[in-house]
Backbone of each chain as ProteinMPNN parsed JSONL, in Angstrom:
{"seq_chain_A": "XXXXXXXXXXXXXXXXXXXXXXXXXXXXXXXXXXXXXXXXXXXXXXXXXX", "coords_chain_A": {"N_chain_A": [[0.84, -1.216, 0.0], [2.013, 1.113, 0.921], [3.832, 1.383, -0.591], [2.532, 2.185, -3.208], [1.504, 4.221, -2.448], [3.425, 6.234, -2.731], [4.562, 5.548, -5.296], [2.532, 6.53, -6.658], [3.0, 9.674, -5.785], [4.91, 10.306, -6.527], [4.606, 9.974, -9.613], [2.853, 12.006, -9.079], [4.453, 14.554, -9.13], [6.449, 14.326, -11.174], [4.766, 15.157, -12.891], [4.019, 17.806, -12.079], [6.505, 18.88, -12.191], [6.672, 19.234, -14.926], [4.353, 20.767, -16.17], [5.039, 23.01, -14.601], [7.361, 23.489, -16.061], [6.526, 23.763, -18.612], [5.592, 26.203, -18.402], [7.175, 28.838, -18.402], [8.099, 31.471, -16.271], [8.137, 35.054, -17.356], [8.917, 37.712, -15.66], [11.137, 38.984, -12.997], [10.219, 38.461, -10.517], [8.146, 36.685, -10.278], [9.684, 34.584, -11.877], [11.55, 33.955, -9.725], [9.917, 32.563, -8.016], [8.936, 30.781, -9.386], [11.427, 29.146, -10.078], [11.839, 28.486, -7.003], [9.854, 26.812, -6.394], [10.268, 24.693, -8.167], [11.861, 23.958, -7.215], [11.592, 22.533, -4.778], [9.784, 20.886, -5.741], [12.152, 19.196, -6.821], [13.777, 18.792, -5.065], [11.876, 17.04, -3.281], [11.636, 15.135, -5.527], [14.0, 14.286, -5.666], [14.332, 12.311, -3.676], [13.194, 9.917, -4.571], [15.21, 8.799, -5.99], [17.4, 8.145, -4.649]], "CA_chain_A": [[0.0, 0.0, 0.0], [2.755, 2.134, 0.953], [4.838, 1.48, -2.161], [1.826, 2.419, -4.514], [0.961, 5.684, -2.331], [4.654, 6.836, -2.942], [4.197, 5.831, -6.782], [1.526, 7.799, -6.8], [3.518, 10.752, -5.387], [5.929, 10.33, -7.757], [3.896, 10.473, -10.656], [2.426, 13.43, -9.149], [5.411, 15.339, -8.896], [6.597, 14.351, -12.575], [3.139, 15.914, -13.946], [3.66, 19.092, -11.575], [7.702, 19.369, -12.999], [6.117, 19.129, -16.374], [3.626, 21.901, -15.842], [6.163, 24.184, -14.612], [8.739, 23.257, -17.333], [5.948, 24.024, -19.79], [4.862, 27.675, -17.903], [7.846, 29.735, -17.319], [7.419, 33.415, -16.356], [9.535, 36.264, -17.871], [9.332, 38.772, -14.566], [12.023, 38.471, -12.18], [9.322, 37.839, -9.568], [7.886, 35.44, -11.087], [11.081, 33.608, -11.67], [11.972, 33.759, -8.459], [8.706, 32.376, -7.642], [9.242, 29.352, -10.321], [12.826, 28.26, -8.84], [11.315, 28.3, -5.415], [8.488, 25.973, -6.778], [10.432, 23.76, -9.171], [13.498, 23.418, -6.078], [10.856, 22.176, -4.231], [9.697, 19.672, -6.396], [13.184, 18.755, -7.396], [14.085, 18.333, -3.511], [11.543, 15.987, -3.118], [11.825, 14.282, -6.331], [15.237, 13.482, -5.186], [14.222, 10.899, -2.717], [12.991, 9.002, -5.229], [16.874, 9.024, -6.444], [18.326, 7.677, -3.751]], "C_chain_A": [[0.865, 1.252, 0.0], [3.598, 2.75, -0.544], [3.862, 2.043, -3.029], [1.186, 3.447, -4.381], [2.571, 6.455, -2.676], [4.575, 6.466, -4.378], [3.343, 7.093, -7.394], [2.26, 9.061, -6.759], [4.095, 11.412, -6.507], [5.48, 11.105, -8.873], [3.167, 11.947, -10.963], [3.193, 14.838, -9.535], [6.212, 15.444, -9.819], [5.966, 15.385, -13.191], [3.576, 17.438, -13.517], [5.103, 20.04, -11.863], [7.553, 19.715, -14.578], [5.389, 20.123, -16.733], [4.887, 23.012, -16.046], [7.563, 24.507, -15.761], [7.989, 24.198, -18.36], [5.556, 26.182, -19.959], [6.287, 28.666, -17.307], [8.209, 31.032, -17.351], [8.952, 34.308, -17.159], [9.931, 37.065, -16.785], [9.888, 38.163, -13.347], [11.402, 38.179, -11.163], [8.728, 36.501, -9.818], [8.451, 34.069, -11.09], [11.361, 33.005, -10.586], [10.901, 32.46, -7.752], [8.903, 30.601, -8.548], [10.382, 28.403, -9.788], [12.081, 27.824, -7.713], [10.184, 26.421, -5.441], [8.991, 24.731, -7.189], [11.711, 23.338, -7.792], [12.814, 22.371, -5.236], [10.634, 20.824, -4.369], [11.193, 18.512, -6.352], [13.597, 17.761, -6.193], [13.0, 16.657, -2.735], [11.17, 14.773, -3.992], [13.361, 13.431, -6.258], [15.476, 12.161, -4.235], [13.901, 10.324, -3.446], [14.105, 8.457, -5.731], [17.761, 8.544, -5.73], [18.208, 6.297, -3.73]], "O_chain_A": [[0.62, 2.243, -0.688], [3.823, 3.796, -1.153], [4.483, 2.596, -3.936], [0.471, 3.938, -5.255], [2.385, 7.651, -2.896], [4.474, 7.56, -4.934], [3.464, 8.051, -8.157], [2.181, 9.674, -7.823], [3.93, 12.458, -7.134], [5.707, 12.28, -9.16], [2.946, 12.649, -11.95], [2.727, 15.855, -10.05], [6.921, 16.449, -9.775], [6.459, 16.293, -13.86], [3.541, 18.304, -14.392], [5.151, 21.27, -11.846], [8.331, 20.411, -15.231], [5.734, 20.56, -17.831], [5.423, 23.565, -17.006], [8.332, 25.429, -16.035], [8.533, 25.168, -18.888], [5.389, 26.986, -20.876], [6.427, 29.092, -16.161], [8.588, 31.632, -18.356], [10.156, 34.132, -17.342], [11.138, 37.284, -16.69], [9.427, 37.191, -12.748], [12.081, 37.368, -10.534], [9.09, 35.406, -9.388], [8.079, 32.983, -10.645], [11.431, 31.787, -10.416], [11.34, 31.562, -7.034], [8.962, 29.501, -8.0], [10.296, 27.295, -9.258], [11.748, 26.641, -7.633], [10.02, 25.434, -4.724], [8.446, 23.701, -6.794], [12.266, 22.24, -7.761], [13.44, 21.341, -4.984], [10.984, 19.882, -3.658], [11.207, 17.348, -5.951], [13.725, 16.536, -6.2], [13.332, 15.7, -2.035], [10.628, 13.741, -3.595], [13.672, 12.318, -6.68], [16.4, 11.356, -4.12], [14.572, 9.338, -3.138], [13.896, 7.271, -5.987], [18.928, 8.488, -6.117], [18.935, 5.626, -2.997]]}, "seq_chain_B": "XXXXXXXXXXXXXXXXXXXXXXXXXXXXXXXXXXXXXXXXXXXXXXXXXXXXXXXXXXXXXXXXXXXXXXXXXXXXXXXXXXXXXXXXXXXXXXXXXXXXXXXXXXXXXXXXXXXXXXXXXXXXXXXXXXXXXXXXXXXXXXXXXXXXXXXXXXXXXXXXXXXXX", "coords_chain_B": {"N_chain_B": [[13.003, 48.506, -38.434], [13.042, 46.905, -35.334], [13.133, 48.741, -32.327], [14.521, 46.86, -30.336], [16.177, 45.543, -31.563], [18.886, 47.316, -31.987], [21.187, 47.089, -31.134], [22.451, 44.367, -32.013], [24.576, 42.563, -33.735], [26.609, 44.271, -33.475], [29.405, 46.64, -32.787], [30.532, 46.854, -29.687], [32.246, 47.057, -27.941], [33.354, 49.033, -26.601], [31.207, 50.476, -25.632], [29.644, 52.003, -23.02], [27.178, 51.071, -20.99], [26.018, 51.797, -18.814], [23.788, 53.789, -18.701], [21.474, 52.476, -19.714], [19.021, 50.716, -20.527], [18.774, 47.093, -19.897], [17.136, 44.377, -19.851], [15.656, 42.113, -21.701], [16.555, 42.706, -24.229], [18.105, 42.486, -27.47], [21.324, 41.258, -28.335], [22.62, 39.714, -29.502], [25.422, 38.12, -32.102], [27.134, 40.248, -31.275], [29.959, 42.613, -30.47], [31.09, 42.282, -27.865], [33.479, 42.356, -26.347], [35.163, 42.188, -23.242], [33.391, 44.402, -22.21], [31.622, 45.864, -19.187], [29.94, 44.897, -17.315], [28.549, 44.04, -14.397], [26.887, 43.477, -11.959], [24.622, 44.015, -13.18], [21.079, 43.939, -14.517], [20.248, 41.877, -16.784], [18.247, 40.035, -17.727], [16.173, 37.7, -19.865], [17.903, 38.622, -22.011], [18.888, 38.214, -25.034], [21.752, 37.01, -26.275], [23.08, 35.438, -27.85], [25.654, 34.013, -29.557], [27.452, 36.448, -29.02], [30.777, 37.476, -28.6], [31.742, 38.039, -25.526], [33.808, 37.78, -24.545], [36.468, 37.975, -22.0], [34.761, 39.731, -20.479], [33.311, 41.602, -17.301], [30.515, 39.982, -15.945], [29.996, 39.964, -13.06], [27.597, 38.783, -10.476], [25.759, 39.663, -12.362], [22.207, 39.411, -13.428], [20.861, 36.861, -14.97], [18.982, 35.526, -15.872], [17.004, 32.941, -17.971], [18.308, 34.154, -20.126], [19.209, 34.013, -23.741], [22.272, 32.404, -24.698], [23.595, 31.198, -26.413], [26.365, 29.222, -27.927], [27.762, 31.939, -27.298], [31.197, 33.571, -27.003], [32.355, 32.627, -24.264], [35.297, 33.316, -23.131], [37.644, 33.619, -20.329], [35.598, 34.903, -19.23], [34.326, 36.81, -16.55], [31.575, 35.785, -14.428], [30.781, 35.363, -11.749], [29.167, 34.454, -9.094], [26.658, 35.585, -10.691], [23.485, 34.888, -11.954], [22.165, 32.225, -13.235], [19.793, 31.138, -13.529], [17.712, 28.575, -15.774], [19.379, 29.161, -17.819], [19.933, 29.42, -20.884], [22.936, 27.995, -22.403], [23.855, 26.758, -24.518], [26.587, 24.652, -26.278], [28.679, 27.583, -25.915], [31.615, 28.463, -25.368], [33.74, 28.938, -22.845], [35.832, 27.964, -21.704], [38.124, 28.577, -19.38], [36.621, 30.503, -17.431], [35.295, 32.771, -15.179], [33.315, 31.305, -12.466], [32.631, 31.378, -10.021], [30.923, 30.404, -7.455], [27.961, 31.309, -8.582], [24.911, 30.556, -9.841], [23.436, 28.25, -11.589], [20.93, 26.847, -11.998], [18.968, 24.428, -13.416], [20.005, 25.548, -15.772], [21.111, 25.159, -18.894], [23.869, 23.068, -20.353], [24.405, 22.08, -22.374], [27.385, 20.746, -24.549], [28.996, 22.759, -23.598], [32.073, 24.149, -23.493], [34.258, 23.659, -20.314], [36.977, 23.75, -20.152], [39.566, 24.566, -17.621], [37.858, 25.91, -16.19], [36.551, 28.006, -13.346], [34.407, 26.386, -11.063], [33.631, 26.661, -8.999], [31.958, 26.367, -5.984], [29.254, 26.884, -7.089], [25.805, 26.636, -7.884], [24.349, 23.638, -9.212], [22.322, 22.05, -9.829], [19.868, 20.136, -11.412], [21.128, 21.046, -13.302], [21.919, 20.482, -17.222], [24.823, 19.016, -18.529], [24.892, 17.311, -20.679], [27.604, 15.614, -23.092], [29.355, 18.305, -22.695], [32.693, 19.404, -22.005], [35.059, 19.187, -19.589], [37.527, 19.682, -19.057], [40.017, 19.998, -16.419], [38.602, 21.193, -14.912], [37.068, 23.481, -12.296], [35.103, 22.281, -9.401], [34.631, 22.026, -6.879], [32.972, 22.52, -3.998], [30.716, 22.754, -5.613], [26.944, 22.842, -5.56], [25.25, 19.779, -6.225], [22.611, 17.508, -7.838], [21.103, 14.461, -8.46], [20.101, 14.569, -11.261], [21.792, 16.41, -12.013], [24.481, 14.492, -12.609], [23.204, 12.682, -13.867], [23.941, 13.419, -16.522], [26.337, 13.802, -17.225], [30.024, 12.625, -18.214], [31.297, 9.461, -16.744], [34.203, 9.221, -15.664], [34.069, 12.639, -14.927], [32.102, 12.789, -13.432], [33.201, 11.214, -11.04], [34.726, 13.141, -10.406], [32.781, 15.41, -9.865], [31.711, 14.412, -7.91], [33.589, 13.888, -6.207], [34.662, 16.859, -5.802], [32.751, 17.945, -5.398], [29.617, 19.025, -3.672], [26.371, 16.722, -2.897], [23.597, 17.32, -3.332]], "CA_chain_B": [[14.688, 47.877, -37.414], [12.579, 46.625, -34.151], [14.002, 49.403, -31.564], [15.355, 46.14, -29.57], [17.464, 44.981, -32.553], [19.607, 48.177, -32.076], [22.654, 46.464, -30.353], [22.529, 43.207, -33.15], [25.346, 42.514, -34.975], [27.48, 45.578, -33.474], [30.964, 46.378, -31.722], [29.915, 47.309, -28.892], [33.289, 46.524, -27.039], [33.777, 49.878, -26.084], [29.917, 51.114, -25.509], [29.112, 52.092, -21.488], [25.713, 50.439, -20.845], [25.946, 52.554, -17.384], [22.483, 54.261, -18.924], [20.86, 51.37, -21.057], [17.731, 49.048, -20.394], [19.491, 45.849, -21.218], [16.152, 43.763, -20.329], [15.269, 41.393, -23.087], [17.183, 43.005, -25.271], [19.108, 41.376, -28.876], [22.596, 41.325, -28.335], [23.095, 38.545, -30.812], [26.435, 38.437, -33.058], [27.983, 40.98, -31.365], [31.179, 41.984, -30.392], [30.914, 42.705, -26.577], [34.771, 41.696, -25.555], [35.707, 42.909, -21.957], [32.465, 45.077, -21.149], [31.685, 45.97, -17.555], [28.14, 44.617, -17.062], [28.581, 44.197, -13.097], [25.819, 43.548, -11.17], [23.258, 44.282, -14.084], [19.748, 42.941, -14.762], [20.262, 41.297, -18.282], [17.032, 38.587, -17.938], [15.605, 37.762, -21.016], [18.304, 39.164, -23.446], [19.642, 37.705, -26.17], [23.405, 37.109, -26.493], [23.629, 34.216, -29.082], [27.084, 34.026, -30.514], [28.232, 37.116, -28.903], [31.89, 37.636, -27.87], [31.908, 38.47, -24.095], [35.295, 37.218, -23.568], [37.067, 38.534, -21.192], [33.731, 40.646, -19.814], [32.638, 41.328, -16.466], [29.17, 39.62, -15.664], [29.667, 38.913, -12.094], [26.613, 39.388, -9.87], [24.46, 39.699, -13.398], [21.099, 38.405, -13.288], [20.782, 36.614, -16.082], [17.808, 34.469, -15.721], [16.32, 32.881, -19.201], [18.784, 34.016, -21.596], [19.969, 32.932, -24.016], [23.681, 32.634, -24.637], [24.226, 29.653, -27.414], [27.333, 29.701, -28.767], [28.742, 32.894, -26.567], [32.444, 33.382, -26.335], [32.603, 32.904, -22.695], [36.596, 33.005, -22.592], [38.031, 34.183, -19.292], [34.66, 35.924, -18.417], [33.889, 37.372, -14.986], [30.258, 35.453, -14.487], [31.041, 34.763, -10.488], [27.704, 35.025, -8.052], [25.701, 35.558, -11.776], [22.072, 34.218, -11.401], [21.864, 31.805, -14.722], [18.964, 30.064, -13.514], [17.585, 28.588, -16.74], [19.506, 29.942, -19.183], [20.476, 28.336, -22.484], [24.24, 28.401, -23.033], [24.498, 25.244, -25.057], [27.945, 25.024, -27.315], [29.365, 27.987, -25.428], [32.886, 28.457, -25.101], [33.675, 28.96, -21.101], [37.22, 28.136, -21.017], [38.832, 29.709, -17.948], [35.376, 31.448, -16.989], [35.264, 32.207, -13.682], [31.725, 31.255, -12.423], [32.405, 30.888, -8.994], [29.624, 31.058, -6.571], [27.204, 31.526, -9.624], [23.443, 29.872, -10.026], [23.295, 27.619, -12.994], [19.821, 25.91, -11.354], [18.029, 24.691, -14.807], [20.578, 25.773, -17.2], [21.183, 24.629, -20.662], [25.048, 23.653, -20.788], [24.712, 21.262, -23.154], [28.457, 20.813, -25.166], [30.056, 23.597, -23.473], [33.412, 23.73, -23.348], [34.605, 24.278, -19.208], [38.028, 23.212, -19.633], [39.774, 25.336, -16.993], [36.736, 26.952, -15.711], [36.29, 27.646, -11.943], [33.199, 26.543, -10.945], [33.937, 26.657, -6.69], [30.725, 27.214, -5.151], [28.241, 27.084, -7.965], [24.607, 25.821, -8.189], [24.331, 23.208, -10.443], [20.977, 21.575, -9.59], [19.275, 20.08, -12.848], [22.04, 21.57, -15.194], [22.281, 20.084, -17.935], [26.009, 19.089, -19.05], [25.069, 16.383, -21.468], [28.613, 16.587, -24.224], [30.298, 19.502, -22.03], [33.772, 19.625, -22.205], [35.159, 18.975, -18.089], [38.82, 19.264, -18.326], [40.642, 20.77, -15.305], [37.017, 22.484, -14.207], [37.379, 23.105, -10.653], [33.872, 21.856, -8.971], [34.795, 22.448, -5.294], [31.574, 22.786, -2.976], [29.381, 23.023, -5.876], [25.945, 21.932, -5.471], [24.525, 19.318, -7.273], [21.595, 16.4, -7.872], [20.969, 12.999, -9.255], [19.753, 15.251, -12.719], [22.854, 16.302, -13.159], [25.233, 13.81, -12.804], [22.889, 12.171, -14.929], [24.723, 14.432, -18.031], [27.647, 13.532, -17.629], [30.507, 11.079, -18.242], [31.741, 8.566, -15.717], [35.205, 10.279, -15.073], [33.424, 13.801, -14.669], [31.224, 12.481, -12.375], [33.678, 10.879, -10.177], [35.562, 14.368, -10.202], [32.04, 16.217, -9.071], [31.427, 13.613, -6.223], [34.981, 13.904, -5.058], [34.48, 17.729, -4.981], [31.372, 18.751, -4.716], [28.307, 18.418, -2.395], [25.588, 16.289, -3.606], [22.031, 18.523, -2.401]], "C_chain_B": [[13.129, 48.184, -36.17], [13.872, 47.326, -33.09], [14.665, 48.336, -30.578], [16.567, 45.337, -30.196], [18.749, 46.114, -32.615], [21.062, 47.84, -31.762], [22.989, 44.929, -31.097], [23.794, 43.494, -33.841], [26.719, 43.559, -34.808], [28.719, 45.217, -32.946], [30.649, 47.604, -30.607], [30.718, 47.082, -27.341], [33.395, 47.671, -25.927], [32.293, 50.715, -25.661], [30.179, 50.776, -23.65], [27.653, 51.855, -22.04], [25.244, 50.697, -19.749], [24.0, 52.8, -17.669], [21.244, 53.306, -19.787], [20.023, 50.264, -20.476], [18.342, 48.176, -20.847], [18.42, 44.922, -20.643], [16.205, 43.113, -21.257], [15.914, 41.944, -24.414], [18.316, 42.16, -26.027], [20.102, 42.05, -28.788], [23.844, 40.372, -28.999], [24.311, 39.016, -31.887], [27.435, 39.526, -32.801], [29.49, 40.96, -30.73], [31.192, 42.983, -28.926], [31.881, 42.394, -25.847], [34.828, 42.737, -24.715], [34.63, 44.191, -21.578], [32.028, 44.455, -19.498], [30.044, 45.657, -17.572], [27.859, 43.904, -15.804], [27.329, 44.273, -12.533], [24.522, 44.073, -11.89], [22.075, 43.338, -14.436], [19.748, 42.576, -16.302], [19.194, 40.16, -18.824], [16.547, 38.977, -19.923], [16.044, 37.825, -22.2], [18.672, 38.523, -24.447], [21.248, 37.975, -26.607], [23.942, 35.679, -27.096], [24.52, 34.614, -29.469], [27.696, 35.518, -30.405], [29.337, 36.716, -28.321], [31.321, 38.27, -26.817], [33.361, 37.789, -23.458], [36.243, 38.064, -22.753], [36.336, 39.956, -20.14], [33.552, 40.673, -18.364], [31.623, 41.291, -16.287], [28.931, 39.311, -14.634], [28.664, 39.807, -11.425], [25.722, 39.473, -11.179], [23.588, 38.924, -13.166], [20.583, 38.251, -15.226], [19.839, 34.977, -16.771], [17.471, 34.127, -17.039], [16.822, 33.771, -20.412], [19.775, 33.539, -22.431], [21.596, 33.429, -24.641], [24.246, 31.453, -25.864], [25.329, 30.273, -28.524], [27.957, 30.969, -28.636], [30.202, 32.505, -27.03], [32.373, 33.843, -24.942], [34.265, 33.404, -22.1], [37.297, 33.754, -21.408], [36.406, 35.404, -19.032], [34.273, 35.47, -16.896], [32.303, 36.587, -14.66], [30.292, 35.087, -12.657], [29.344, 35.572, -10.008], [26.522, 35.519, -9.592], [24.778, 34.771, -11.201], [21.906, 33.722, -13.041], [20.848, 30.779, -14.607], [18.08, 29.778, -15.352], [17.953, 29.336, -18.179], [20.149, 29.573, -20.358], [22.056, 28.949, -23.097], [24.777, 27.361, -23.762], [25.867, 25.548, -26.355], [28.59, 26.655, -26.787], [30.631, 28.026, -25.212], [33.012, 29.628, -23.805], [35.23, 28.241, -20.907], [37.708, 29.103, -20.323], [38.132, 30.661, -17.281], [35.65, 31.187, -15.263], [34.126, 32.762, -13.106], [31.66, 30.884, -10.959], [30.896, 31.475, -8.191], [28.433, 31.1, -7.366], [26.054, 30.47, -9.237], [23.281, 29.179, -11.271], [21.934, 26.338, -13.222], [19.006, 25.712, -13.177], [18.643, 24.772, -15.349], [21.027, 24.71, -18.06], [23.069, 24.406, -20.889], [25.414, 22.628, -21.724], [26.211, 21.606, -24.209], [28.926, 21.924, -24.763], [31.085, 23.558, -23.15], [34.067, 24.69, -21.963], [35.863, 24.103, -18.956], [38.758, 24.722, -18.383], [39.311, 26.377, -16.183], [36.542, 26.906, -14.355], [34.846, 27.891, -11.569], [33.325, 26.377, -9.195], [32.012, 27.309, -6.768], [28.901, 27.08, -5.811], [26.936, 25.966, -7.539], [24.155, 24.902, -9.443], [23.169, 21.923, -10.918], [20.231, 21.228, -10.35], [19.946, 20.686, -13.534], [22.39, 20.476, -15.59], [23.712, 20.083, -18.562], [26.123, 18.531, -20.068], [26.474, 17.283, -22.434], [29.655, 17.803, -23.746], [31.844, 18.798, -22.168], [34.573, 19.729, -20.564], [36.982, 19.112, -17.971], [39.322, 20.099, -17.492], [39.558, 21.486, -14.803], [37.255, 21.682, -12.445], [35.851, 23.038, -10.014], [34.554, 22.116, -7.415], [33.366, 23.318, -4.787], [30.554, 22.869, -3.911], [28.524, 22.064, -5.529], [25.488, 21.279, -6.249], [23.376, 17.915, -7.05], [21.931, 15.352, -8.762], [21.193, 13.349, -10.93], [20.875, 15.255, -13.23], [24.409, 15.755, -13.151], [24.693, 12.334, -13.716], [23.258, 12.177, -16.526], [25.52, 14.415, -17.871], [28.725, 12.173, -17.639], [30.895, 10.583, -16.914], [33.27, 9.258, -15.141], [35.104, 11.716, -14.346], [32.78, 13.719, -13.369], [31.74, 11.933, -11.068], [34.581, 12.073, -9.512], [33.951, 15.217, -9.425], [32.013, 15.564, -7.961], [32.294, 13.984, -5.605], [34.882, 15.447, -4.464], [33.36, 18.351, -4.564], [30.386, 18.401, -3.494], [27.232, 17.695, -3.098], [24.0, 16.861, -2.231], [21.138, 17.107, -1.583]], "O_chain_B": [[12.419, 49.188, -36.114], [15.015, 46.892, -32.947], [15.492, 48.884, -29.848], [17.51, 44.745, -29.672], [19.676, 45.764, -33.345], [21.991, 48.472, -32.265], [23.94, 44.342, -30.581], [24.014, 44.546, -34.443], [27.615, 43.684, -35.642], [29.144, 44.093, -32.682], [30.572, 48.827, -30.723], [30.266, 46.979, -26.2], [33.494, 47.458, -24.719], [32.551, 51.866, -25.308], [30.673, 49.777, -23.127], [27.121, 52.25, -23.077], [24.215, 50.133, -19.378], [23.126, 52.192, -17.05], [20.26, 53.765, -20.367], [20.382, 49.162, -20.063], [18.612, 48.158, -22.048], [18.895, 43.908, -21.155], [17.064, 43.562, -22.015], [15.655, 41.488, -25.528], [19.156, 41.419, -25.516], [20.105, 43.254, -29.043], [25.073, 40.293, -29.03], [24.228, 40.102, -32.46], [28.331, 39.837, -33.586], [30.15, 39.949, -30.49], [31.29, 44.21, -28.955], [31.612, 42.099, -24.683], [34.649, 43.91, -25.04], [34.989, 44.963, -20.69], [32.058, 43.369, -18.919], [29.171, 46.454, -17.918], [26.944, 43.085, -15.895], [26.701, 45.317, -12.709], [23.538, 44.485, -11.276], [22.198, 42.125, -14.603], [19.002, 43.286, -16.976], [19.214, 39.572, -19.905], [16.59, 39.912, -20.721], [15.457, 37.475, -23.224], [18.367, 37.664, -23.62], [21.73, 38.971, -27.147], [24.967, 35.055, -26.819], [24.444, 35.775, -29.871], [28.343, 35.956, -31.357], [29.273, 35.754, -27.556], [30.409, 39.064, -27.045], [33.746, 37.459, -22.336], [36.718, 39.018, -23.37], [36.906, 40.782, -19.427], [33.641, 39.517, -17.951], [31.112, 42.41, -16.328], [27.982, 38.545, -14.469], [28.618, 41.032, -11.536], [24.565, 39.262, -10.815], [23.838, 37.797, -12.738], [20.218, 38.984, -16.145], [19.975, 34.036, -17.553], [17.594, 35.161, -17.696], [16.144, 34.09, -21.389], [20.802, 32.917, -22.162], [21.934, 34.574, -24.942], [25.41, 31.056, -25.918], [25.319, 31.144, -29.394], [28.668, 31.344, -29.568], [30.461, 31.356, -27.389], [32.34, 34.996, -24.514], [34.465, 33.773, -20.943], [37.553, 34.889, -21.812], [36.469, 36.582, -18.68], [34.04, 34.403, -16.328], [31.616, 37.602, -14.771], [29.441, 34.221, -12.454], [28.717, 36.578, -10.339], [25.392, 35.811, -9.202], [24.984, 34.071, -10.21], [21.61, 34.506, -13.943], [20.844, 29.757, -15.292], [17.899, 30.768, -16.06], [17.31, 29.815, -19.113], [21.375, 29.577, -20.256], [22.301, 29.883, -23.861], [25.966, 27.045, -23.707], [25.944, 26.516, -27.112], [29.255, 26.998, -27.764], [30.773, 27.083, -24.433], [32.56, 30.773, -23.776], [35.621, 28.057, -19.754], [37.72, 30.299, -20.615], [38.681, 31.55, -16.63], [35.957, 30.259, -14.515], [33.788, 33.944, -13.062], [30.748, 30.144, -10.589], [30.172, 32.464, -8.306], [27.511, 30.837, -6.594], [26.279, 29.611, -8.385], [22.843, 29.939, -12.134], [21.838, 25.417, -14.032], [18.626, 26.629, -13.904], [18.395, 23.919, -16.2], [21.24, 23.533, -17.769], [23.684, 25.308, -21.459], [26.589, 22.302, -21.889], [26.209, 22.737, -24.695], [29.516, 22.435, -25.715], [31.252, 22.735, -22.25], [34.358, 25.881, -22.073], [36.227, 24.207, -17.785], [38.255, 25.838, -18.511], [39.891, 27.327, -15.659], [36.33, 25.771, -13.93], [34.198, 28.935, -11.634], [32.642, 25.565, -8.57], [31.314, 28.168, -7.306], [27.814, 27.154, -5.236], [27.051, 24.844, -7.045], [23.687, 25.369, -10.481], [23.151, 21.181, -11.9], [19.337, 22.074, -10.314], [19.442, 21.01, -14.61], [22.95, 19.59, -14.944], [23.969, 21.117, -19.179], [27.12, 18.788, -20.743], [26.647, 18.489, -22.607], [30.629, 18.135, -24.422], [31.943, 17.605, -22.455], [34.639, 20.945, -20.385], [37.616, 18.716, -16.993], [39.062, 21.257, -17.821], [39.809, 22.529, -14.199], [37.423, 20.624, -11.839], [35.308, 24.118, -10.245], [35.298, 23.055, -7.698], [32.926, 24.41, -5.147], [29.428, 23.044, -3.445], [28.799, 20.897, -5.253], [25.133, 21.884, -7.261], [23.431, 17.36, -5.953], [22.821, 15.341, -9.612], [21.99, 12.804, -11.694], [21.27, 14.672, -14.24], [25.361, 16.408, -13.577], [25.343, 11.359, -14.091], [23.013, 11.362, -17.415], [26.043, 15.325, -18.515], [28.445, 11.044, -17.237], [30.795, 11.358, -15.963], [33.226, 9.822, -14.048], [35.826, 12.01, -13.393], [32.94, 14.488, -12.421], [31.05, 12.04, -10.054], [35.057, 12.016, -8.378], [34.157, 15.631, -8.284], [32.313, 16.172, -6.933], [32.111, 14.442, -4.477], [34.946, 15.666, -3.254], [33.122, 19.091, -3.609], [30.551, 17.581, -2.591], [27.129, 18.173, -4.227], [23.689, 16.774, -1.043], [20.131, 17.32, -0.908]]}, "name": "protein", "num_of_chains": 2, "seq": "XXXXXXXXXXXXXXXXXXXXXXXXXXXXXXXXXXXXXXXXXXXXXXXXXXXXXXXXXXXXXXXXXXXXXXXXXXXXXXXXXXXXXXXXXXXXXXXXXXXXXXXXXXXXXXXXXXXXXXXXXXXXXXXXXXXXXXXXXXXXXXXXXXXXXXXXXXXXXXXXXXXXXXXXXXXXXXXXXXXXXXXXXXXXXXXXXXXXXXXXXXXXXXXXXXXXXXX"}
């Protein structure tokens, strides 16, 4: 059960790097705002990595 | 002539940019060796296949632009903010990028031989093809992503110096 709610996650967190890949702002706020978002992701797409 | 094409194609080695929106602005083809562009907001611009060799860019924020095929050679880029910014085929020999943000960027085939990267963010950069000889990696940061892009020798040289995030 556990293994296939952490799949899940996963998958989620693919879709929501994918998004943001697809959407990314021009104003340095913005930006800022995108890093923050996508580090995020990244940070906890990294456990999957280990 | 699109008033942002004004700086295209020029020599523009010796131009002060002290007074100058450089924003999104096309800076493509030119010849921008050893300008002072220090702590300037440059997002957006366009600097395809300019010379900047031997420029100072450190502290530039230089978020989302693009740079393909720059001469990087001995440029100043230290503490720069290059989150996503496309410098693929670049020439970056002896750049010194310490401290710098390269979160996202594009460094596909660039050439870092001798480049000091101490300090840098290198978090999802892309190296696929880069060019690694003598590049000093000391403390940079990096992820799974991007030791995913690179070769097996390279990679045993970031582990040894860098931090893995």
């Amino acid at each position: 059960m556990q293994g296939r709610k952490d799949e899940h996650r996963h998958q989620e967190l693919l879709k929501e790097k994918k998004e943001l890949e697809k959407n990314r702002p021009h104003g340095i706020d913005e930006m800022r705002r995108w890093k923050h978002d996508m580090g995020k992701i990244l940070q906890e797409l990294e456990l999957y990595n280990k | 002539m699109n008033p942002s094409d004004v700086f295209r194609k020029r020599n523009l080695s010796k131009v002060n940019f002290e007074y100058e929106e450089l924003i999104g602005r096309d800076f493509s083809d030119s010849n921008m060796k050893g300008v002072n562009l220090k702590n300037r907001d440059i997002h957006n611009a366009d600097l395809s296949c300019t010379d900047l060799s031997g420029a100072d860019l450190s502290g530039a924020i230089l978020f989302n632009v693009k740079m393909r095929g720059a001469d990087l050679q001995q440029t100043n880029l230290s503490s720069a903010k290059l989150w996503d910014a496309d410098l693929y085929g670049a020439d970056m020999r002896g750049a010194d990028i310490r401290g710098a943000d390269l979160f996202y960027a594009d460094l596909r085939n660039v050439d870092l031989s001798n480049a000091n990267l101490s300090g840098v963010n290198l978090r999802h950069t892309n190296l696929d093809g880069a060019v690694l000889e003598s590049t000093n990696f000391e403390r940079a940061n990096y992820d799974s992503d991007t030791l995913d892009t690179i070769s097996e020798n390279a990679k045993s040289q970031l582990k040894k110096q860098g931090k893995r995030w």
